[in-house]
C-alpha positions in Angstrom: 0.0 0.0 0.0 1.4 3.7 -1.0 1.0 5.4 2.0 2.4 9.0 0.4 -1.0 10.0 -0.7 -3.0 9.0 2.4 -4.1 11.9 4.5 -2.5 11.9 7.5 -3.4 13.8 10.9 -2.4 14.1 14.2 -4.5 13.9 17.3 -5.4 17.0 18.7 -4.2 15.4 21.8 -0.6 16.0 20.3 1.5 18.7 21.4 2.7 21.8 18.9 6.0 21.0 19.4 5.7 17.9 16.6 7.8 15.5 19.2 6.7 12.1 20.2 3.1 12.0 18.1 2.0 9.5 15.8 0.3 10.2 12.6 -3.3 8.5 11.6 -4.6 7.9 7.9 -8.2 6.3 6.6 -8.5 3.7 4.0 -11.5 2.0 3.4 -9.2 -1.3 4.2 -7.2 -0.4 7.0 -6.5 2.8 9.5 -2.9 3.1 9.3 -0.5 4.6 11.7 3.2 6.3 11.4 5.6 8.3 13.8 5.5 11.7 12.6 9.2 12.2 13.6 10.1 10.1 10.6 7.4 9.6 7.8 9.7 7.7 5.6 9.1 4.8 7.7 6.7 1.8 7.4 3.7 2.6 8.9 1.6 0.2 10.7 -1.5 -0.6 9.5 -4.8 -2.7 11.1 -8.2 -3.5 9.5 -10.5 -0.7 10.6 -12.7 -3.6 12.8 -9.6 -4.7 14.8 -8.7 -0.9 15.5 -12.6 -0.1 16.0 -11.9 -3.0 18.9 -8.8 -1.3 20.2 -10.0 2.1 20.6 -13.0 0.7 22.5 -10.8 -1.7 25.0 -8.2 1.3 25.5 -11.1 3.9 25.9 -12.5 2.0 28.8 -8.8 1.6 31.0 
C-alpha cells in the first residue's frame, strides 16, 4: 500500500512541538498509523474492525 497519498493527521491530543506523536490515515481497508518524527518509515497498519476493537478496549482503561 502507497501510503504517500493517504491523508495523514495528528491527534489533537498531540503537542505543537511535533515530538513524540503519531500520525493517523483512513482507508477503506485499513487505519494506518506512522511516527510523525520520521514519515519515511513503514507505517503500521490494522483492518479498521480490529482498530474499532482497540480504541473501544483502551477507551474503557
Amino acid at each position: 500500500m502507497s501510503t504517500t497519498k493517504l491523508a495523514w493527521f495528528k491527534s489533537s491530543y498531540s503537542g505543537t512541538q511535533g515530538d513524540s506523536c503519531v500520525e493517523v490515515a483512513v482507508t477503506e481497508q485499513a487505519i494506518c498509523v506512522r511516527d510523525s518524527k520520521d514519515v519515511t518509515l513503514p507505517c503500521f497498519a490494522v483492518r479498521r474492525e480490529k482498530w474499532t476493537q482497540f480504541v473501544g478496549f483502551v477507551s474503557e482503561v
